[in-house]
KELUMTOR-316642 format. One record per atom (N, C-alpha, C): z, y negated, x. Coordinates in nm, 3 decimals, m for minus. Layout:
N
<vexro><c3>Z</c3><c2>Y</c2><c1>X</c1></vexro>
...
***
This chain:
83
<vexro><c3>m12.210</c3><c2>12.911</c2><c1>m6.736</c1></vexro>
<vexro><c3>m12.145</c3><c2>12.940</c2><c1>m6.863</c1></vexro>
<vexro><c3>m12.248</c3><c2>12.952</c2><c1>m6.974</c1></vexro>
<vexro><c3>m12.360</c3><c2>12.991</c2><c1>m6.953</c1></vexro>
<vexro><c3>m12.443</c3><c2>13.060</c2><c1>m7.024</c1></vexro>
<vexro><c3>m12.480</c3><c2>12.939</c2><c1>m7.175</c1></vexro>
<vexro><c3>m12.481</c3><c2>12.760</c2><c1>m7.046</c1></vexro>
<vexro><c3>m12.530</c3><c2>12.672</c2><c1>m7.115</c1></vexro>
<vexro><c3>m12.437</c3><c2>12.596</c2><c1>m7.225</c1></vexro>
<vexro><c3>m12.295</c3><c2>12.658</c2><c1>m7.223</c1></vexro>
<vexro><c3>m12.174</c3><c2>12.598</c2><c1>m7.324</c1></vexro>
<vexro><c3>m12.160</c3><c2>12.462</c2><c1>m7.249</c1></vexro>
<vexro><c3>m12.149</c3><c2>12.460</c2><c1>m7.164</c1></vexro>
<vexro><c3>m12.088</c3><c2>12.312</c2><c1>m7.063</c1></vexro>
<vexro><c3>m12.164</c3><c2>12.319</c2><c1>m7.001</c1></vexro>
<vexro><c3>m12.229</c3><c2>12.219</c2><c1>m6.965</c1></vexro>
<vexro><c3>m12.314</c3><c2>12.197</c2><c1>m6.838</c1></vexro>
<vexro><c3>m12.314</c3><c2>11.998</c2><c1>m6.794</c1></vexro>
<vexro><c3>m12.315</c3><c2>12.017</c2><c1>m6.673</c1></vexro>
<vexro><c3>m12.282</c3><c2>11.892</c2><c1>m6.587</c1></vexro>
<vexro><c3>m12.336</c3><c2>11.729</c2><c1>m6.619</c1></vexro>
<vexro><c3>m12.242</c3><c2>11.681</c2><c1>m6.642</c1></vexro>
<vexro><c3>m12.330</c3><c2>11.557</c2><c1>m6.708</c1></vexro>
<vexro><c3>m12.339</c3><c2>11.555</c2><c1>m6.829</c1></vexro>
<vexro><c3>m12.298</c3><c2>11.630</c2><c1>m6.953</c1></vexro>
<vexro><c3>m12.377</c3><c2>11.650</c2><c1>m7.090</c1></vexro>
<vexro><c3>m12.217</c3><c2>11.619</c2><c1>m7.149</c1></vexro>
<vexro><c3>m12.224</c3><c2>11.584</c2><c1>m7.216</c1></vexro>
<vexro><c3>m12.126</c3><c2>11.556</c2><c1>m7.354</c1></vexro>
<vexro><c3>m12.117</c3><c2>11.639</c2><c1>m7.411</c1></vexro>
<vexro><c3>m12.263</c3><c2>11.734</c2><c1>m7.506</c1></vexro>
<vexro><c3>m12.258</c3><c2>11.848</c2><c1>m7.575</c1></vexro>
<vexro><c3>m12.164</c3><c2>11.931</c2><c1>m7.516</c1></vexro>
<vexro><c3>m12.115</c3><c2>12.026</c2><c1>m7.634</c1></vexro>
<vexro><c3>m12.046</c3><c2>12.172</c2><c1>m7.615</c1></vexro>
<vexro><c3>m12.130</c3><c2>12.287</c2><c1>m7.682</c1></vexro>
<vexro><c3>m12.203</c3><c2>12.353</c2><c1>m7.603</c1></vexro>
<vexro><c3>m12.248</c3><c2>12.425</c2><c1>m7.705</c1></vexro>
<vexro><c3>m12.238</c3><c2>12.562</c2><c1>m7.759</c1></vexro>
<vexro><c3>m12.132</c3><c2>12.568</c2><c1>m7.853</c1></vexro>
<vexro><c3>m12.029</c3><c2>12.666</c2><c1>m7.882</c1></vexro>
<vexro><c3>m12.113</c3><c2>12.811</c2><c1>m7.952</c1></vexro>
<vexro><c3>m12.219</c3><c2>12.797</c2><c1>m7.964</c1></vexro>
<vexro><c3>m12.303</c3><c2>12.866</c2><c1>m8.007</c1></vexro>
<vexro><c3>m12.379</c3><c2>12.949</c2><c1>m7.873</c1></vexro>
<vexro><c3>m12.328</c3><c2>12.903</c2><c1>m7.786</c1></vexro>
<vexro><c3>m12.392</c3><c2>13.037</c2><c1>m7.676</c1></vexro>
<vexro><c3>m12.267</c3><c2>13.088</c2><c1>m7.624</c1></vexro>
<vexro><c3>m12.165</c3><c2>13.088</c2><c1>m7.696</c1></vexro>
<vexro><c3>m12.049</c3><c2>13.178</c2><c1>m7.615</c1></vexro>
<vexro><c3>m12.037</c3><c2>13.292</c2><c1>m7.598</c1></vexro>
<vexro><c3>m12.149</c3><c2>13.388</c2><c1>m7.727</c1></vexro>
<vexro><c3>m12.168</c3><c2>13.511</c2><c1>m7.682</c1></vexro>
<vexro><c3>m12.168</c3><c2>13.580</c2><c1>m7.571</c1></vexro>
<vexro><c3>m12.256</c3><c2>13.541</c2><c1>m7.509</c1></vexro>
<vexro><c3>m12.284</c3><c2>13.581</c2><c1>m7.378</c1></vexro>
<vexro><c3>m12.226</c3><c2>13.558</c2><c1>m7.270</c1></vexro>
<vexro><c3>m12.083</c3><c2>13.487</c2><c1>m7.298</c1></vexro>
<vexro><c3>m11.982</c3><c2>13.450</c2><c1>m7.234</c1></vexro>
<vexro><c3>m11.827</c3><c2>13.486</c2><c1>m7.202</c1></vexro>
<vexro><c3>m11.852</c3><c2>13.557</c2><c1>m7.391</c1></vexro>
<vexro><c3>m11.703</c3><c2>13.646</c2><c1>m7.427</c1></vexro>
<vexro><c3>m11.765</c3><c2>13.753</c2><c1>m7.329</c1></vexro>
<vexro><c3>m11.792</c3><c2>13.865</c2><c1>m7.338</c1></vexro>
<vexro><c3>m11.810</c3><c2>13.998</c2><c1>m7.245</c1></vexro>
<vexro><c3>m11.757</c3><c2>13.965</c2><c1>m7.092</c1></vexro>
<vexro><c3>m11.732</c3><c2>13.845</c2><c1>m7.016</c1></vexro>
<vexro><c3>m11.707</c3><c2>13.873</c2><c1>m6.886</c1></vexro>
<vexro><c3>m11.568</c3><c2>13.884</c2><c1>m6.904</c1></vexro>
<vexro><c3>m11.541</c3><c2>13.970</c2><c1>m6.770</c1></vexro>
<vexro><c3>m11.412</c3><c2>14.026</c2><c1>m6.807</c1></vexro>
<vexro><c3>m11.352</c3><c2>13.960</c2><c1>m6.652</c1></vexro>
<vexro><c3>m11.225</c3><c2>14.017</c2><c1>m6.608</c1></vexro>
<vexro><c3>m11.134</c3><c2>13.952</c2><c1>m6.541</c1></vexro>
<vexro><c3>m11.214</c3><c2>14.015</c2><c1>m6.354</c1></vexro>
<vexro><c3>m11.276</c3><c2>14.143</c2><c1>m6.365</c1></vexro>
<vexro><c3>m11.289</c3><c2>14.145</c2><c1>m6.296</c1></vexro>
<vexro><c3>m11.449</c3><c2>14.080</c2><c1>m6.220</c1></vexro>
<vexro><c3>m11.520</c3><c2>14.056</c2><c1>m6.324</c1></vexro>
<vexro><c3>m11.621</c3><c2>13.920</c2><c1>m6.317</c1></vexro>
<vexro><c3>m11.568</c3><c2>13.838</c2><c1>m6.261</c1></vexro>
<vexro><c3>m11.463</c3><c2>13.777</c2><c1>m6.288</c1></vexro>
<vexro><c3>m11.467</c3><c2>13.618</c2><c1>m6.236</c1></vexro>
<vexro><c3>m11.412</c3><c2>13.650</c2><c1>m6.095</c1></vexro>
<vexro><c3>m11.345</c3><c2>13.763</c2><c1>m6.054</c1></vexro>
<vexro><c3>m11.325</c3><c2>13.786</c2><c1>m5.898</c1></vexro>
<vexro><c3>m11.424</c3><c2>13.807</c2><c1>m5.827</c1></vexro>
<vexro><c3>m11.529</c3><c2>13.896</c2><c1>m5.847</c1></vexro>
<vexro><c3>m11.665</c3><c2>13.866</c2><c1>m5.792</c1></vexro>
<vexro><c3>m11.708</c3><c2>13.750</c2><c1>m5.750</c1></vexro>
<vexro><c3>m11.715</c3><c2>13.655</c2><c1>m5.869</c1></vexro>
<vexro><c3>m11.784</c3><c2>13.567</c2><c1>m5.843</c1></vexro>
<vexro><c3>m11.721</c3><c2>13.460</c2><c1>m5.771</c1></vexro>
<vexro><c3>m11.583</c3><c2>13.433</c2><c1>m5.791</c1></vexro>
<vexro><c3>m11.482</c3><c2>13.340</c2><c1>m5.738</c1></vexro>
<vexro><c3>m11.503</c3><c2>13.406</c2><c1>m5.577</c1></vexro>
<vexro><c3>m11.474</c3><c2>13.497</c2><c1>m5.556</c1></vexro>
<vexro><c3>m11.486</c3><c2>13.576</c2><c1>m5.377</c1></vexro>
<vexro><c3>m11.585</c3><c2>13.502</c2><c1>m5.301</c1></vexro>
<vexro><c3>m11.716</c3><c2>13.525</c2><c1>m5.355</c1></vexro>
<vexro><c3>m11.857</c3><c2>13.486</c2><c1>m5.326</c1></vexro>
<vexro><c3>m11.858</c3><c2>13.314</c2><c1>m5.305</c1></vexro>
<vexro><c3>m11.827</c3><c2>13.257</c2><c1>m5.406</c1></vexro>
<vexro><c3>m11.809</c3><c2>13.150</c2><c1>m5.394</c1></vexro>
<vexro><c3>m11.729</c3><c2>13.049</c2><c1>m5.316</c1></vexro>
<vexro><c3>m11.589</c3><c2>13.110</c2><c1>m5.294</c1></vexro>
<vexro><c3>m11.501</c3><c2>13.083</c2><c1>m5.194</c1></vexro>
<vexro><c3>m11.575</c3><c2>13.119</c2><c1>m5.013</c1></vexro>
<vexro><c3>m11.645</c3><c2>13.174</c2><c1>m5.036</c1></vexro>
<vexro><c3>m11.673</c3><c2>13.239</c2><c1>m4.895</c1></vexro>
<vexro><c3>m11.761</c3><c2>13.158</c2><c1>m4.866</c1></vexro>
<vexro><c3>m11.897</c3><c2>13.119</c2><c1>m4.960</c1></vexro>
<vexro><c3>m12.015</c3><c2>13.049</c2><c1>m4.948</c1></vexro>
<vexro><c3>m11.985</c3><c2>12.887</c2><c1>m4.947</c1></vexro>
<vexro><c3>m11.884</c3><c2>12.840</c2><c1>m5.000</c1></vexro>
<vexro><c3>m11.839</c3><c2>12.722</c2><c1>m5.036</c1></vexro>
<vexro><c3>m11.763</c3><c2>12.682</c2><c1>m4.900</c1></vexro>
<vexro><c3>m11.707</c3><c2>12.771</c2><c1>m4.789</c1></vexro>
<vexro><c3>m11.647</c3><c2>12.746</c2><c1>m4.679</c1></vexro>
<vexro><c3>m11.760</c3><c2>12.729</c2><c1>m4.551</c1></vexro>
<vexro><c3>m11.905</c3><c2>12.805</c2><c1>m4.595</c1></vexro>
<vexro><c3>m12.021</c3><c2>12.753</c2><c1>m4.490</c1></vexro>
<vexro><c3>m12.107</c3><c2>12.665</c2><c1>m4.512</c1></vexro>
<vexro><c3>m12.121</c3><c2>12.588</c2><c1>m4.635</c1></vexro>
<vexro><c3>m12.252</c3><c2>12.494</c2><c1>m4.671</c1></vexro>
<vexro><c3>m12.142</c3><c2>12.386</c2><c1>m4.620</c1></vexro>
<vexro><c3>m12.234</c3><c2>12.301</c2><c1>m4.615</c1></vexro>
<vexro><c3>m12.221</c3><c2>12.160</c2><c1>m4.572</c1></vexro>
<vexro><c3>m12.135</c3><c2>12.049</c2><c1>m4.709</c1></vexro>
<vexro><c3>m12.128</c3><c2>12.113</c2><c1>m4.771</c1></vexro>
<vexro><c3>m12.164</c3><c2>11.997</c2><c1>m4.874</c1></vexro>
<vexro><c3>m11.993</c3><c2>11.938</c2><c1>m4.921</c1></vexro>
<vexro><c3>m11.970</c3><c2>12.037</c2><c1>m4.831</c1></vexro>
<vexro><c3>m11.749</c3><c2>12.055</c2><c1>m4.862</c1></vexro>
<vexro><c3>m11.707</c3><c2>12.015</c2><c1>m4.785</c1></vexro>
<vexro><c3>m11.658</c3><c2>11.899</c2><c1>m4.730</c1></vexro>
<vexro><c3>m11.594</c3><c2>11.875</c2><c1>m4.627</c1></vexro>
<vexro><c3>m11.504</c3><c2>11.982</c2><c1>m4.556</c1></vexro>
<vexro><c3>m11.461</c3><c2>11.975</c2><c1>m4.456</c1></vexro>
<vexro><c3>m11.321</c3><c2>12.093</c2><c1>m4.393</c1></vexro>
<vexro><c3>m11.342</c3><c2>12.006</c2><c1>m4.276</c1></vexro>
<vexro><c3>m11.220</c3><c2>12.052</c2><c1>m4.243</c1></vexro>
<vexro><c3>m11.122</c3><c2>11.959</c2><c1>m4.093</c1></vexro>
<vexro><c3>m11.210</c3><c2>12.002</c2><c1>m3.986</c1></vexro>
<vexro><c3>m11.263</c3><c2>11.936</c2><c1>m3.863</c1></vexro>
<vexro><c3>m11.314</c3><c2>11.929</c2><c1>m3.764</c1></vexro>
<vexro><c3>m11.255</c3><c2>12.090</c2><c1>m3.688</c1></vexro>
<vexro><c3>m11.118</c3><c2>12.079</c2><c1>m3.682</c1></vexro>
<vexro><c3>m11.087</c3><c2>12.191</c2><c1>m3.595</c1></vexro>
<vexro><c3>m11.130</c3><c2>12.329</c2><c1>m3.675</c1></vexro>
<vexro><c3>m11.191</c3><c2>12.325</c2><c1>m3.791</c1></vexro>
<vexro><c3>m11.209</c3><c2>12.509</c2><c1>m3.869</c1></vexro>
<vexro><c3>m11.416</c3><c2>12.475</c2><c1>m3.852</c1></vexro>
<vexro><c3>m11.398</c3><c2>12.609</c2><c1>m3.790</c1></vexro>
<vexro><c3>m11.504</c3><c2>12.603</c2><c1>m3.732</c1></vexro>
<vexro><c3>m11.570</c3><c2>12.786</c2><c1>m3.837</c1></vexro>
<vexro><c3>m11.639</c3><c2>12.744</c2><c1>m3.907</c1></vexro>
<vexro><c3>m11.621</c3><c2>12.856</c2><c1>m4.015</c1></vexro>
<vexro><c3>m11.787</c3><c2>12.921</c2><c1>m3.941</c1></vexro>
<vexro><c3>m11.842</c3><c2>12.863</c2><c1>m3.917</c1></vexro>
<vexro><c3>m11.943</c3><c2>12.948</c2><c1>m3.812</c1></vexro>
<vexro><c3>m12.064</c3><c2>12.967</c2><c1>m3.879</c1></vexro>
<vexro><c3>m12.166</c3><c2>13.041</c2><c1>m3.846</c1></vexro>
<vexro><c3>m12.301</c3><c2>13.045</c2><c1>m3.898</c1></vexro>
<vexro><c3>m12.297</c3><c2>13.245</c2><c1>m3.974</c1></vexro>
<vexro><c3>m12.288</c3><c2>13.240</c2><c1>m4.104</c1></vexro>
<vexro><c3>m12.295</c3><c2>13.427</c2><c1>m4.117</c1></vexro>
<vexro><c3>m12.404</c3><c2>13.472</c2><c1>m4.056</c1></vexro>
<vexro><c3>m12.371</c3><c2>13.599</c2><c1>m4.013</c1></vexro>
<vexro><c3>m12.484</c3><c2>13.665</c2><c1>m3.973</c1></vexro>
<vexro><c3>m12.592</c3><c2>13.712</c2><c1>m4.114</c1></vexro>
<vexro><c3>m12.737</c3><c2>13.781</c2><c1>m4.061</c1></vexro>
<vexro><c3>m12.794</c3><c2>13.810</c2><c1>m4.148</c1></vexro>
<vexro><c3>m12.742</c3><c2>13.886</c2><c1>m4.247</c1></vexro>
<vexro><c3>m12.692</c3><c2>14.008</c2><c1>m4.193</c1></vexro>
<vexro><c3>m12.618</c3><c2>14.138</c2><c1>m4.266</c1></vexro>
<vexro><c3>m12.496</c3><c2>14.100</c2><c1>m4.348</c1></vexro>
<vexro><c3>m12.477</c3><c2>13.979</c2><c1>m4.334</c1></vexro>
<vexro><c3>m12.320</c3><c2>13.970</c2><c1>m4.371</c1></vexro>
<vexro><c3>m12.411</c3><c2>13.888</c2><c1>m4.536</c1></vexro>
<vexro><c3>m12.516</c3><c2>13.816</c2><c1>m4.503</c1></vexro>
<vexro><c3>m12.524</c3><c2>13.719</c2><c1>m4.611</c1></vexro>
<vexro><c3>m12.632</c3><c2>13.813</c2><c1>m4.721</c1></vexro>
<vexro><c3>m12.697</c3><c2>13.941</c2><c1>m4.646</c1></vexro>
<vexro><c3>m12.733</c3><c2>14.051</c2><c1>m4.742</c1></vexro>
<vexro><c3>m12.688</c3><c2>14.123</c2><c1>m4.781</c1></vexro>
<vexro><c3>m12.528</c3><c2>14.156</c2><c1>m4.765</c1></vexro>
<vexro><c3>m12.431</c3><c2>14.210</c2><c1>m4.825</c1></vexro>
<vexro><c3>m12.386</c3><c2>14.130</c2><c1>m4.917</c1></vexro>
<vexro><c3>m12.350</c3><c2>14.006</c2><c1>m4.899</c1></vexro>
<vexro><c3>m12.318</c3><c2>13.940</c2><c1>m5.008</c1></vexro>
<vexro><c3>m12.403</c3><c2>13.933</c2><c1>m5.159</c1></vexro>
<vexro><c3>m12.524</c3><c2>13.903</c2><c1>m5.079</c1></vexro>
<vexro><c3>m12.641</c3><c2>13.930</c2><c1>m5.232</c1></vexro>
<vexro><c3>m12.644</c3><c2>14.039</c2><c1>m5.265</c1></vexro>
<vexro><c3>m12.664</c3><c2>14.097</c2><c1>m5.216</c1></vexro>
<vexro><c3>m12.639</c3><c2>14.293</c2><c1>m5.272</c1></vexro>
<vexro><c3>m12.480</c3><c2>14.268</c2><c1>m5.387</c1></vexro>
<vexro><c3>m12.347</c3><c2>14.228</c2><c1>m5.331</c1></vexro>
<vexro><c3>m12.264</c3><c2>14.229</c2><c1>m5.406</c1></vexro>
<vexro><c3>m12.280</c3><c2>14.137</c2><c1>m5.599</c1></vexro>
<vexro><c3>m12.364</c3><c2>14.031</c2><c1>m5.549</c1></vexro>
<vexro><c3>m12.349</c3><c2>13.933</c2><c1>m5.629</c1></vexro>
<vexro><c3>m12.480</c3><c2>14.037</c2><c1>m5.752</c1></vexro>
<vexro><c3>m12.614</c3><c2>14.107</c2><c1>m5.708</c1></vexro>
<vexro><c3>m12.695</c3><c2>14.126</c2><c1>m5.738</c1></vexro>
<vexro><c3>m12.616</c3><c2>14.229</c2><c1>m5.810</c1></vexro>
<vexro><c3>m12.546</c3><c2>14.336</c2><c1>m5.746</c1></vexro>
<vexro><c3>m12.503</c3><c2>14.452</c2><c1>m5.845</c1></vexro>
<vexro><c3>m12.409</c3><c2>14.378</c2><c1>m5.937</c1></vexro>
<vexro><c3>m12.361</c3><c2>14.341</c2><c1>m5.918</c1></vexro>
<vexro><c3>m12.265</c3><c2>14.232</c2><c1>m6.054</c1></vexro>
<vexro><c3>m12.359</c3><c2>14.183</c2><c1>m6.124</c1></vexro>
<vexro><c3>m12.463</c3><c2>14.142</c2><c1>m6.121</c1></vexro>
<vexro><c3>m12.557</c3><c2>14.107</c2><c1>m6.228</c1></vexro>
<vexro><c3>m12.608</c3><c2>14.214</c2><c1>m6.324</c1></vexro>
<vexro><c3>m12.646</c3><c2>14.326</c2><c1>m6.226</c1></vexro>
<vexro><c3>m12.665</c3><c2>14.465</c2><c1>m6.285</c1></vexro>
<vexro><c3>m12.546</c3><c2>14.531</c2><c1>m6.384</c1></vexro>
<vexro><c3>m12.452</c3><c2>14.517</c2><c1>m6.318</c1></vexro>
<vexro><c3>m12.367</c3><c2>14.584</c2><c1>m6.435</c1></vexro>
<vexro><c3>m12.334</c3><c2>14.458</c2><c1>m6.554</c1></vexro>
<vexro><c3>m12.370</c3><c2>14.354</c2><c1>m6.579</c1></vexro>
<vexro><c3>m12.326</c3><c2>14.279</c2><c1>m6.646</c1></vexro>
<vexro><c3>m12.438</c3><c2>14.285</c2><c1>m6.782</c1></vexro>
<vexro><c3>m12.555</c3><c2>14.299</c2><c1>m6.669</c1></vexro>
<vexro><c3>m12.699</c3><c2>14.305</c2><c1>m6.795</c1></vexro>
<vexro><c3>m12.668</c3><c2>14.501</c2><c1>m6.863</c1></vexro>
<vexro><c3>m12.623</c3><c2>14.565</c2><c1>m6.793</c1></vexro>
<vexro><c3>m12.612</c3><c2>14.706</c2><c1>m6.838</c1></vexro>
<vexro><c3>m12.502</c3><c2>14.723</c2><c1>m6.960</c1></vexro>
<vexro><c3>m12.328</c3><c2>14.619</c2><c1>m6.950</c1></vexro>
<vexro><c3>m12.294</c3><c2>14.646</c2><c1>m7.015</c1></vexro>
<vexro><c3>m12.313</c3><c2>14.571</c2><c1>m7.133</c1></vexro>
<vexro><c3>m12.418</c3><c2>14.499</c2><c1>m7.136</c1></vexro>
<vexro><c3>m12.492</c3><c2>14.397</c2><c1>m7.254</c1></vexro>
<vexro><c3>m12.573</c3><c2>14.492</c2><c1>m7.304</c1></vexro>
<vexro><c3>m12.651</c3><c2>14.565</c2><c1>m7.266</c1></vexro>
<vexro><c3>m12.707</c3><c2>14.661</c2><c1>m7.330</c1></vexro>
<vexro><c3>m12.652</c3><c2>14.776</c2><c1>m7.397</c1></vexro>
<vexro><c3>m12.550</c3><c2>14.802</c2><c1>m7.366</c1></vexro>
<vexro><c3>m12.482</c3><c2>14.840</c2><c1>m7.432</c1></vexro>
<vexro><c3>m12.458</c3><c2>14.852</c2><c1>m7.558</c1></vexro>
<vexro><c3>m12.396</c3><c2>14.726</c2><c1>m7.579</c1></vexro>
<vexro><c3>m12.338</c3><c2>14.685</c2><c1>m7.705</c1></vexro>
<vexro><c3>m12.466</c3><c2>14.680</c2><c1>m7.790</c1></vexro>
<vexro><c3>m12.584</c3><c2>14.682</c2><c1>m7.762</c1></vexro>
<vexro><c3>m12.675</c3><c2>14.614</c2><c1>m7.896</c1></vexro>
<vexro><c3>m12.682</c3><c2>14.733</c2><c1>m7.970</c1></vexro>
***
């Protein structure tokens, strides 16, 4: 969140929201997708013994960065934009 909230901190810091208003609805599906998908293979999430979510292949986890990477691209493009 482009440093407004961050983990542990009390501060709000309402002064970097700029860069926060511009994401739009279809941003947060990107990133929510990615996250849901990546959040079902790390370790760090529990899940029930019987879901066996498996190891991604290479191609699958360089498609994903490719997805996440062009979403960065159009995000810095339509920032440039506006100036």
């Amino acid at each position: 969140m482009n440093g407004v909230v961050t983990r542990l901190a009390v501060e709000v810091h309402t002064n970097q929201l700029e860069k926060v208003l511009d994401i739009v609805q279809e941003d947060w599906r990107v990133v929510d997708d990615i996250m849901t998908k990546s959040s079902s293979k790390l370790r760090g999430h529990d899940e029930p013994m019987a879901v066996d979510s498996g190891v991604p292949l290479p191609m699958e986890i360089n498609s994903d960065l490719t997805k996440l990477d062009d979403w960065v691209k159009a995000v810095r493009k339509r920032r440039n934009k506006k100036r």
